[in-house]
C-alpha positions as CSV (number, residue, x, y, z in Angstrom):
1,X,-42.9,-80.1,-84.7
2,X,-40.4,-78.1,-83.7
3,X,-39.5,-77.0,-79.8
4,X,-41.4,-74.4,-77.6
5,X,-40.5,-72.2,-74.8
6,X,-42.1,-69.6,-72.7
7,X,-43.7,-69.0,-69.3
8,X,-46.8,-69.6,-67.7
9,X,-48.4,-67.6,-64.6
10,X,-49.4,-69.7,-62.0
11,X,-51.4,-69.1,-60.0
12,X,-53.1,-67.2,-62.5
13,X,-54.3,-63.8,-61.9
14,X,-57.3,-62.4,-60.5
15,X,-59.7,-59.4,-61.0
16,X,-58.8,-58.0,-57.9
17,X,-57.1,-54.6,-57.3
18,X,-54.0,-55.7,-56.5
19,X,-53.5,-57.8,-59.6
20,X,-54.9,-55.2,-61.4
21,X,-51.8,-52.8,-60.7
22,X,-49.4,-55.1,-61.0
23,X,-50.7,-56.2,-64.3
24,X,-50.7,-52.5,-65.4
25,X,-47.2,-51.9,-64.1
26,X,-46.1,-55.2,-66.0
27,X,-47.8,-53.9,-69.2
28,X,-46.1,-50.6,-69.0
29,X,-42.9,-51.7,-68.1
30,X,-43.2,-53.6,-71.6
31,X,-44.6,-51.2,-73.6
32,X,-41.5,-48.8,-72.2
33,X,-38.8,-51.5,-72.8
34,X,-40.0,-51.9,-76.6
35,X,-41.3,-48.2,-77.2
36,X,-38.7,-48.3,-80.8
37,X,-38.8,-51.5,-81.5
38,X,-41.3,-51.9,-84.8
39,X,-41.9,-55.4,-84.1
40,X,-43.3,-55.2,-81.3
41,X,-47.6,-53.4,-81.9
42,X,-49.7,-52.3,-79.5
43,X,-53.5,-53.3,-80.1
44,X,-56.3,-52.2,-78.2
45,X,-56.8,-55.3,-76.1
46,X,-53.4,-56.6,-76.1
47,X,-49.5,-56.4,-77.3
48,X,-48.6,-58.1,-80.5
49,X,-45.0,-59.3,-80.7
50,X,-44.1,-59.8,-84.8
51,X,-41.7,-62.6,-84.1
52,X,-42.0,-66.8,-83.9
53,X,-45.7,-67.6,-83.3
54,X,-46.6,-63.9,-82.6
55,X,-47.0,-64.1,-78.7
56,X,-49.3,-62.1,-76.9
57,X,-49.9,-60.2,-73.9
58,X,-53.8,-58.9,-73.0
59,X,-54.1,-55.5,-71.4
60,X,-56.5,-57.8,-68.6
61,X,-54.3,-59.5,-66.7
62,X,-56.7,-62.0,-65.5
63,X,-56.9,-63.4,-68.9
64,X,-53.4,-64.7,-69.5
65,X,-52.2,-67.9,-69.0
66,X,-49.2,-68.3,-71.2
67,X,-46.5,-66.1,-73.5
68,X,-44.8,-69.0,-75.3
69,X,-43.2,-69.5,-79.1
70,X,-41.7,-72.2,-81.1
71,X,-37.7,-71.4,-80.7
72,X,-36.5,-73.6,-83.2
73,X,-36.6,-73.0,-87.0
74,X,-35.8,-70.8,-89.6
75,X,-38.9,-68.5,-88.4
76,X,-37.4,-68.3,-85.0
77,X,-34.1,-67.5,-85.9
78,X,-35.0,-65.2,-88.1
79,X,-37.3,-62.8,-86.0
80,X,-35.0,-63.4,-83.3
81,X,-38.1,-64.6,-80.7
82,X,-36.3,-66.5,-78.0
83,X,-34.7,-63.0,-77.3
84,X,-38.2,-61.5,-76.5
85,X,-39.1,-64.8,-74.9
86,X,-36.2,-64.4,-72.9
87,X,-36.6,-60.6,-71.6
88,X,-40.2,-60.3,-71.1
89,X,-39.9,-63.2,-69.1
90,X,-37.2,-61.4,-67.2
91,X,-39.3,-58.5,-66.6
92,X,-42.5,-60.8,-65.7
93,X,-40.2,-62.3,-62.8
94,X,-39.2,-58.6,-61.4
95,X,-43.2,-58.1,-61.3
96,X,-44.4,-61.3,-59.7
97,X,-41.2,-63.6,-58.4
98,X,-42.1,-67.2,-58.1
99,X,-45.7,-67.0,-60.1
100,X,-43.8,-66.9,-63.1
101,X,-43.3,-70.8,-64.4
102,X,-40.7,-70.6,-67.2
103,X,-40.4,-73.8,-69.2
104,X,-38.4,-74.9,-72.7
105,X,-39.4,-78.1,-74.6
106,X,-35.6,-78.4,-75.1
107,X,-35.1,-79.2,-71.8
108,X,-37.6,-81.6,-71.0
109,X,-39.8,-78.5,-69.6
110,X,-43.2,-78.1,-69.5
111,X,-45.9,-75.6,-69.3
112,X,-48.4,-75.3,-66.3
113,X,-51.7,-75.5,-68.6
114,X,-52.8,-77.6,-71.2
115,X,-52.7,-75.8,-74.4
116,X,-56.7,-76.1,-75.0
117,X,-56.9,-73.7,-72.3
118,X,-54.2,-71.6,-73.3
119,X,-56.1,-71.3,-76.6
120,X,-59.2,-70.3,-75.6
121,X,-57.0,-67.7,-72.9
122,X,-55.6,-66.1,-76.0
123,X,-59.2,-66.0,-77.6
124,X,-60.7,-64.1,-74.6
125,X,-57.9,-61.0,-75.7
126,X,-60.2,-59.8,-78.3
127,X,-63.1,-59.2,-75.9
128,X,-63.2,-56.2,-73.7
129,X,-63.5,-56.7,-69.8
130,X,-66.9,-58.5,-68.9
131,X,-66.3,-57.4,-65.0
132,X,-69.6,-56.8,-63.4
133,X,-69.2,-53.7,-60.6
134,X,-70.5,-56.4,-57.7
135,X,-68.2,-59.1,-58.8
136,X,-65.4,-55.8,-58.8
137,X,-66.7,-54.6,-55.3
138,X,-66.1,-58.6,-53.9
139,X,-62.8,-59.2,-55.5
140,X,-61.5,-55.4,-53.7
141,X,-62.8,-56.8,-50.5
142,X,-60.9,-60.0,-50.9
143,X,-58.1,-58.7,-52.0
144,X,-55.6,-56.3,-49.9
145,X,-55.5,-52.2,-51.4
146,X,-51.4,-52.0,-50.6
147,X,-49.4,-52.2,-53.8
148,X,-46.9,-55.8,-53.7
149,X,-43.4,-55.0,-54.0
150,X,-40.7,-56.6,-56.3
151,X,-39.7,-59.8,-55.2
152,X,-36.2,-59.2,-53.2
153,X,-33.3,-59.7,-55.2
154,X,-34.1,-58.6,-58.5
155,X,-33.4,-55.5,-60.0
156,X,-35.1,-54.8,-63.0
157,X,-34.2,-51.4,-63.5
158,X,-30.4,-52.2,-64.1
159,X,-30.9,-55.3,-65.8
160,X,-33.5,-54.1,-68.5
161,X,-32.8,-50.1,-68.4
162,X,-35.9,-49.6,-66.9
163,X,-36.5,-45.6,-66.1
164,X,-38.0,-46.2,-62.4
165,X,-39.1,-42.0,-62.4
166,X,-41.2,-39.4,-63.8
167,X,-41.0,-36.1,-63.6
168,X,-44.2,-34.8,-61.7
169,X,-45.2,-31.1,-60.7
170,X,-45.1,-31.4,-56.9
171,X,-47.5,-29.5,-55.0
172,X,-45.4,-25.7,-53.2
173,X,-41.9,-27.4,-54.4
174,X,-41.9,-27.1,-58.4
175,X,-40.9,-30.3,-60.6
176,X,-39.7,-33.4,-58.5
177,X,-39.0,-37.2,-59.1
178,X,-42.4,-39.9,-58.4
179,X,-42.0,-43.6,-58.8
180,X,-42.7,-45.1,-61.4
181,X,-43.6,-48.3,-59.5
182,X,-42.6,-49.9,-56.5
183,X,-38.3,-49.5,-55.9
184,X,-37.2,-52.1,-53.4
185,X,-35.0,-51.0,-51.5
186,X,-31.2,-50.4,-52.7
187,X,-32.2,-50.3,-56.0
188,X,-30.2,-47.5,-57.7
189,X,-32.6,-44.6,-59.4
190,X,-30.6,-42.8,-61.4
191,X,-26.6,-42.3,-62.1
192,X,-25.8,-39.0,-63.5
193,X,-22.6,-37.1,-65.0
194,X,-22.2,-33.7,-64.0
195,X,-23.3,-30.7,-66.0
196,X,-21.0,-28.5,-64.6
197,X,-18.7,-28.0,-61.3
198,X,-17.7,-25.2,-59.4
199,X,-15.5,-24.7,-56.3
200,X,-16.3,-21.9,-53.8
201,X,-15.7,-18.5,-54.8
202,X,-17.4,-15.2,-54.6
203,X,-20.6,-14.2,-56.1
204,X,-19.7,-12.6,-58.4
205,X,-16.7,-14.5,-59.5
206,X,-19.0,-17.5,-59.9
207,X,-21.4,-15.7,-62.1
208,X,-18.8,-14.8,-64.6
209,X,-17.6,-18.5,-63.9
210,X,-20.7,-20.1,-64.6
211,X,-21.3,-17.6,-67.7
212,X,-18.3,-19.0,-69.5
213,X,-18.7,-22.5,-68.7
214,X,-22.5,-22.3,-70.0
215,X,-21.4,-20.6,-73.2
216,X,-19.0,-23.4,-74.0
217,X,-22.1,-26.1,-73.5
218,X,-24.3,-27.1,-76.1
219,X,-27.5,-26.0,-76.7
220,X,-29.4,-28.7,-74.6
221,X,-27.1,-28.7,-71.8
222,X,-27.6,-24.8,-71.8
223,X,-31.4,-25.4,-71.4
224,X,-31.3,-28.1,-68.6
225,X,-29.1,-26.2,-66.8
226,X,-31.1,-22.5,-67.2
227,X,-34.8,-24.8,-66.6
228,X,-33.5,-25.4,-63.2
229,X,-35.0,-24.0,-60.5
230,X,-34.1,-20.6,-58.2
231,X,-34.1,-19.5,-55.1
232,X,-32.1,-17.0,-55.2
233,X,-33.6,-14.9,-57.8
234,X,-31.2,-11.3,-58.0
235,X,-28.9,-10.0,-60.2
236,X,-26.7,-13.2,-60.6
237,X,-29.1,-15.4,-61.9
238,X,-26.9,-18.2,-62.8
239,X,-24.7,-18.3,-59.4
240,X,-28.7,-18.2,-57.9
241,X,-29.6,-21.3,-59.9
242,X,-26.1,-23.2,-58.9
243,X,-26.8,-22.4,-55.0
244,X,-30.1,-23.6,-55.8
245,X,-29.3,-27.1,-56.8
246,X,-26.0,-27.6,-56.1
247,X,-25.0,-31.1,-54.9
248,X,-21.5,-31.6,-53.1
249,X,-18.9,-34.0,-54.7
250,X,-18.3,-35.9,-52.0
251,X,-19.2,-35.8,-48.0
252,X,-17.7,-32.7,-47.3
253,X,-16.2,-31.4,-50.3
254,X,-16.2,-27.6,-51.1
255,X,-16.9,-28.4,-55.1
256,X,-20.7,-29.1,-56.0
257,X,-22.3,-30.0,-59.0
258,X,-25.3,-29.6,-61.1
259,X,-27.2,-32.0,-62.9
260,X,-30.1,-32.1,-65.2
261,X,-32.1,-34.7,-63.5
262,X,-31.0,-35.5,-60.0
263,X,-31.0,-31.8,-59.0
264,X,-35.0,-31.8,-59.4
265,X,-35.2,-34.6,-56.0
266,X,-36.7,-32.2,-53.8
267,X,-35.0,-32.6,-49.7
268,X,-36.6,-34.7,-47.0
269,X,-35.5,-34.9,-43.7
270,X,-36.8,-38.5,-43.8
271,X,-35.5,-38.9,-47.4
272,X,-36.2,-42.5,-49.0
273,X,-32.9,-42.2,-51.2
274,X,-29.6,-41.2,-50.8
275,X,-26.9,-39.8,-53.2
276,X,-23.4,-40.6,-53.6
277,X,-20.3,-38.6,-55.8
278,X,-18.5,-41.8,-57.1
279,X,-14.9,-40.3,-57.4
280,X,-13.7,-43.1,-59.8
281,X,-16.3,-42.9,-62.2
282,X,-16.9,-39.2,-61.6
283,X,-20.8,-39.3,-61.4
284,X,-23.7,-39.0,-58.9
285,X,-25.7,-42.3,-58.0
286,X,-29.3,-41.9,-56.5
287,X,-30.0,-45.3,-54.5
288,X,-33.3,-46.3,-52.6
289,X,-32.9,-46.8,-49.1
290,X,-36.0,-47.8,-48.1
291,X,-38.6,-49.6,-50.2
292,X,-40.3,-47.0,-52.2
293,X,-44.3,-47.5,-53.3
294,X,-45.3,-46.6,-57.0
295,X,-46.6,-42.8,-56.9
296,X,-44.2,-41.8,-54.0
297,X,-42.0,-38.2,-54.3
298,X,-38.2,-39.8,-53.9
299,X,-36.5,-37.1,-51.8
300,X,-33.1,-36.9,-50.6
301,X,-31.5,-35.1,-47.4
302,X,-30.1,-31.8,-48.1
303,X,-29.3,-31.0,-44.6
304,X,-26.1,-32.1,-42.0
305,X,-28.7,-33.0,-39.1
306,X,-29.3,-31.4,-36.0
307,X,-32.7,-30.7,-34.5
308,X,-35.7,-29.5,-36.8
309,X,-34.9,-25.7,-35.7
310,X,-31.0,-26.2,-36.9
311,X,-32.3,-27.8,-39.9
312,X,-34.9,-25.1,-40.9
313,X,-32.2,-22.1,-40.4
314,X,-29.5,-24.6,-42.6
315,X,-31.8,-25.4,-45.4
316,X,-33.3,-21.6,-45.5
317,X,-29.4,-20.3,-46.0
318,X,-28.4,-23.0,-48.0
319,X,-30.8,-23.6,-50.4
320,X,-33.9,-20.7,-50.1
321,X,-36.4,-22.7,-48.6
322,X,-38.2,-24.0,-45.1
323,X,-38.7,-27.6,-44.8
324,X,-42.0,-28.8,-44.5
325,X,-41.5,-32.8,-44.5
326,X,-43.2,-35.2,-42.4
327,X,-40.4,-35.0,-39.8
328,X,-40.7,-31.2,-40.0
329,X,-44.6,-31.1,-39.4
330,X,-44.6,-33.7,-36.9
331,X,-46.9,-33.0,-33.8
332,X,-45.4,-30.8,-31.1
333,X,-45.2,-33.8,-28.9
334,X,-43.6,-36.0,-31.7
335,X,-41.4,-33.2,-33.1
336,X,-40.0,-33.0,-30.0
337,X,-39.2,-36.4,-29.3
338,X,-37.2,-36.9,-32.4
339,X,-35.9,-33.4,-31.7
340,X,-33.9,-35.2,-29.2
341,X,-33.4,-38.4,-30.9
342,X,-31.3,-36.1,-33.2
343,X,-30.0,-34.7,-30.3
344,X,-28.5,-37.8,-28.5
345,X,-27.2,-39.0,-32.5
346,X,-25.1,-36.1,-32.6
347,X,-23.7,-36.1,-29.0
348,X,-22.9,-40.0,-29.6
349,X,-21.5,-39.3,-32.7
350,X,-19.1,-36.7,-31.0
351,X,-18.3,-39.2,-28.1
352,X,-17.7,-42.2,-30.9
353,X,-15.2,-40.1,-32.9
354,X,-12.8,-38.4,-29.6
355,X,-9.7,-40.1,-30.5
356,X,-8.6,-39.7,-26.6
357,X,-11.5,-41.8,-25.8
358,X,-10.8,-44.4,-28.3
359,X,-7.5,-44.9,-27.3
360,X,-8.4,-45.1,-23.2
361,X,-11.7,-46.3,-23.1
362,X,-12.1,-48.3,-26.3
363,X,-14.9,-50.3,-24.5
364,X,-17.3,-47.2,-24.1
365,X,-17.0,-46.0,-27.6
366,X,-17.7,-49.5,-28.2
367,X,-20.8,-49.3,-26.3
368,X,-21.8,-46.1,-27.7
369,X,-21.7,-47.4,-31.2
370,X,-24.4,-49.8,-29.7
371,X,-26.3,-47.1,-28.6
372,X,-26.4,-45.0,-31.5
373,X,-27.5,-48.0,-33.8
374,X,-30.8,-48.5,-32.0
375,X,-31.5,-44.4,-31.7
376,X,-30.8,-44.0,-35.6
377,X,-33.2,-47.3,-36.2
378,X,-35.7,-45.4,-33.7
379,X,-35.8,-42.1,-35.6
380,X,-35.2,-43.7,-39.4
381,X,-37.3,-46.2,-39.0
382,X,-34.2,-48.7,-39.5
383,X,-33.4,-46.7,-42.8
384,X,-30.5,-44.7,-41.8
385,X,-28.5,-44.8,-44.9
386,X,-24.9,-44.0,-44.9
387,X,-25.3,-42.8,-40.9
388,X,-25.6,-47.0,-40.4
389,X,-22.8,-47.8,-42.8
390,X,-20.4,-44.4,-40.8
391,X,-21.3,-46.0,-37.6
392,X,-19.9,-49.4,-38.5
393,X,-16.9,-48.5,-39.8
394,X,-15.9,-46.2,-36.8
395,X,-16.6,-49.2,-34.8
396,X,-14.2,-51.2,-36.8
397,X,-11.8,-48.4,-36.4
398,X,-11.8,-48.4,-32.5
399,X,-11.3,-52.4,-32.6
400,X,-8.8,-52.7,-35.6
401,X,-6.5,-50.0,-33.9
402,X,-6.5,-52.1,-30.4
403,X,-5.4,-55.5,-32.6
404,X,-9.0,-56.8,-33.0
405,X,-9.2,-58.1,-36.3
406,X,-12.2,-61.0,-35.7
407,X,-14.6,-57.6,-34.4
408,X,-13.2,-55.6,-36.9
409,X,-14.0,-58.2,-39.9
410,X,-17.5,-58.1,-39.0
411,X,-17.9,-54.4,-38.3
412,X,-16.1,-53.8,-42.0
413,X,-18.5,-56.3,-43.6
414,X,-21.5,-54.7,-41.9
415,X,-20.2,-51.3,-43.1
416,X,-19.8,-53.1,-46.7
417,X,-23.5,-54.0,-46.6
418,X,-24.9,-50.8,-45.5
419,X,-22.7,-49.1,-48.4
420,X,-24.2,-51.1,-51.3
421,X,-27.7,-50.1,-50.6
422,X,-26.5,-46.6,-50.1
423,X,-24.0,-46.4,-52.9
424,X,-24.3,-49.9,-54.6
425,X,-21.2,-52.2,-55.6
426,X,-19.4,-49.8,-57.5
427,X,-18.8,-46.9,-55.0
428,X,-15.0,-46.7,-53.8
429,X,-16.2,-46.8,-50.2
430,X,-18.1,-49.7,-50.6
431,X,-14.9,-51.2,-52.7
432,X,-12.9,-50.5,-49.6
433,X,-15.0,-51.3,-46.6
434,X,-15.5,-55.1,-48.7
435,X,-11.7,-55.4,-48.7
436,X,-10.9,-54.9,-45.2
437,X,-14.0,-56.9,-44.2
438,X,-11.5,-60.0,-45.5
439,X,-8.0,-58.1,-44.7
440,X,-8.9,-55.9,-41.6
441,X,-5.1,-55.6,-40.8
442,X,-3.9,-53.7,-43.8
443,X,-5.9,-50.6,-42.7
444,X,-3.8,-47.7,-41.1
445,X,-5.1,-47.8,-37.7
446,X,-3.8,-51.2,-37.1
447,X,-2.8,-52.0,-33.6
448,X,-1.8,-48.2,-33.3
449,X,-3.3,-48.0,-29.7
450,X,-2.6,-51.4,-28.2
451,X,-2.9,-54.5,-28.6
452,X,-4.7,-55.8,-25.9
453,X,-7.7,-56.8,-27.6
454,X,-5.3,-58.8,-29.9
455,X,-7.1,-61.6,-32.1
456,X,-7.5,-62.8,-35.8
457,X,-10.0,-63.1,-38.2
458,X,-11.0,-66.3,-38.2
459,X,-11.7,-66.5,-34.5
460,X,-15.0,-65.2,-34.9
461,X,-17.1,-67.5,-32.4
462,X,-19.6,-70.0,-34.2
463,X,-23.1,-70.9,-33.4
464,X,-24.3,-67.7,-31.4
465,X,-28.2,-66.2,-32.1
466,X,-28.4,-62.8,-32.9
467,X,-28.4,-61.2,-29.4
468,X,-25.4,-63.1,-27.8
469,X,-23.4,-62.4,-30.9
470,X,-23.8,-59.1,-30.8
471,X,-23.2,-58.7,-27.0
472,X,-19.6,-60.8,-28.0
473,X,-19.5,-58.3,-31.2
474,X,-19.6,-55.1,-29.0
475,X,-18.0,-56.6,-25.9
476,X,-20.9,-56.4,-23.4
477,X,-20.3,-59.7,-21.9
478,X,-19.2,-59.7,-18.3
């Protein structure tokens, strides 16, 4: 008899839109995931997996019912099928969450339908579509025309290797990054090693810098580096190409780097990504910071803030270009108003980080904090990246260095969950703002002011909602 396993979708699937493209995106995803693997044939109504029972998966979503195998046997073992089972159920989950019902005979599990129907399921692959255009015009009506996202939580892209990108001409910017399908948000894009780093120098001590470096890389590397846009086309073409792309290694750091993917994300002052220089690992991680929809450019932020003007003046000396985002070609009106919302972030941000003021009037830095959060949710849409995860980790500052480690626990752990999504688990900052979250006394700054706000970490008070426990949190009670 032998044992089966597999998964059924349930509900199943409809003709609708929707479905549609998240069927497709399903079916590429496979067809990606197995592109050099020669058991696995595409037909031209469905995919053919050589191994067990030779499961299948129709190109019509609507169709399908069941991708199951017997997982016990010589056969089995032998074409290795509970592996295929095992990951195209995996990616089915990233696609459509709780629909997918996976079962195994082994374990007293069960399938959803009764395998007459599943038969005559698999019999419908070999026919081609049968949609009329009015039963296609009711099912778009029914159904909503937004594309779903991934289920939160999974993370197909790291688990399965998963290229979430193309490379797309992009209409007056040159080549830039599109999704590939939706990216929730946090997911990270693309880690990259560096193709070659340079510290400030002049000109034309970088050219001759750059010229011997590129000489001693290999052919490829040569050509990704040289295919690389520039803005600064003159008589030092490759120090023009390095300004061009250049990304920083670290906040702040004089030494950039260039590399042969990431340096084609194009700038956004409302960027839906950030990037991060992971010292430890030396390499660039590109993470989504806001849920990004199949088709979408992913952009970064090139710039250091500052009003649109400040920006426009930065980016044109910087990198060769004027901005023209949808921050940057906002309304008059509208422009103006997040004009100042960038205003009043920087003058916060000044007022947060005066040491004086820390150490007199820890409670209005305190409040400031406050304030800041809800401007940079206002102007980011609550998608402020790493400005979120800064901002919570000054605020632990002022509190741990007055002898507040129960506010400071919470501020570190807040930081520690801003920094993931920005920079993921692996970052050194993230590392760090995660272990004082749980020791907030071994940081530097401990009680160096006072200790007048004196307390320990486990008095953090229980059983507050959300707005009296951050009025305790930023110590706006009366």
């Amino acid at each position: 008899m032998g044992v089966d396993a597999g998964f059924d979708i349930y509900p199943r699937l409809s003709k609708g839109i929707v479905d549609r493209q998240n069927w497709g995106r399903f079916i590429d995803s496979i067809k990606e995931h197995y592109k050099d693997d020669t058991q696995v044939e595409i037909k031209p109504n469905y995919i053919l997996f050589k191994a067990g029972e030779h499961p299948q998966l129709p190109f019509e979503g609507h169709k399908f019912l069941r991708f199951s195998s017997k997982v016990s046997g010589s056969i089995a073992a032998d074409t290795n099928v509970e592996s295929y089972i095992d990951t195209v159920t995996r990616i089915a989950q990233a696609n459509f969450g709780s629909r997918i019902q996976y079962w195994n005979e082994g374990a007293d599990q069960f399938g959803v339908y009764k395998w007459t129907e599943v038969q005559e399921s698999i019999r419908s692959y070999q026919q081609v579509g049968g949609v009329s255009r009015c039963r296609l015009q009711r099912d778009e009506l029914e159904t909503p025309s937004s594309i779903a996202q991934f289920p939160s939580g999974t993370d197909p892209i790291a688990e399965l290797g998963i290229v979430p990108f193309e490379i797309k001409h992009i209409l007056g910017k040159g080549k830039g990054l599109v999704a590939r399908f939706n990216i929730p948000k946090g997911t990270r894009i693309i880690c990259e090693k560096p193709l070659l780093k340079a510290g400030p120098m002049p000109r034309d001590e970088l050219e001759a810098f750059l010229a011997k470096k590129l000489k001693a890389m290999s052919r490829e590397s040569q050509r990704q580096f040289l295919s690389l846009h520039n803005n600064f086309p003159a008589k030092n073409p490759f120090s023009g190409i390095f300004k061009t792309n250049a990304l920083p290694c670290g906040s702040g750091s004089p030494v950039g780097s260039v590399y042969p993917t990431m340096c084609l994300i194009n700038h956004s002052c409302m960027p839906n990504a950030h990037n991060s220089w992971n010292s430890a690992k030396e390499h660039e991680t590109i993470h989504a910071i806001r849920s990004i929809e199949r088709g979408a450019e992913i952009t970064i932020s090139y710039d250091h803030g500052g009003t649109s003007s400040e920006r426009q003046v930065f980016l044109e000396e910087s990198f060769g270009f004027s901005c023209t985002c949808s921050c940057c070609t906002l309304p008059p009106c509208s422009l103006q108003a997040s004009d100042n919302r960038r205003t009043q972030i920087k003058n916060l941000d000044d007022a947060i980080g005066d040491p004086f003021r820390m150490e007199s009037n820890p409670r209005e830095s305190l409040r400031d904090c406050y304030s800041l959060i809800q401007v940079l949710d206002q102007e980011f849409d609550g998608c402020a990246g790493a400005l979120i995860s800064r901002l919570y980790y000054d605020a632990f500052q002022i509190s741990i260095a007055h002898g507040d480690q129960a506010r400071a626990s919470i501020f570190a752990e807040r930081a520690y969950k801003a920094r993931v999504i920005c920079e993921g688990e692996d970052s050194p900052e993230t590392l760090r703002a995660k272990s004082l979250a749980l020791k907030p006394s071994v940081h530097s700054s401990f009680e160096v002011y006072s200790r007048k706000w004196k307390s320990v970490r486990g008095s953090v008070p229980k059983g507050l909602d959300t707005v009296e426990f951050d009025k305790w949190l930023f110590r706006q009670q009366n």
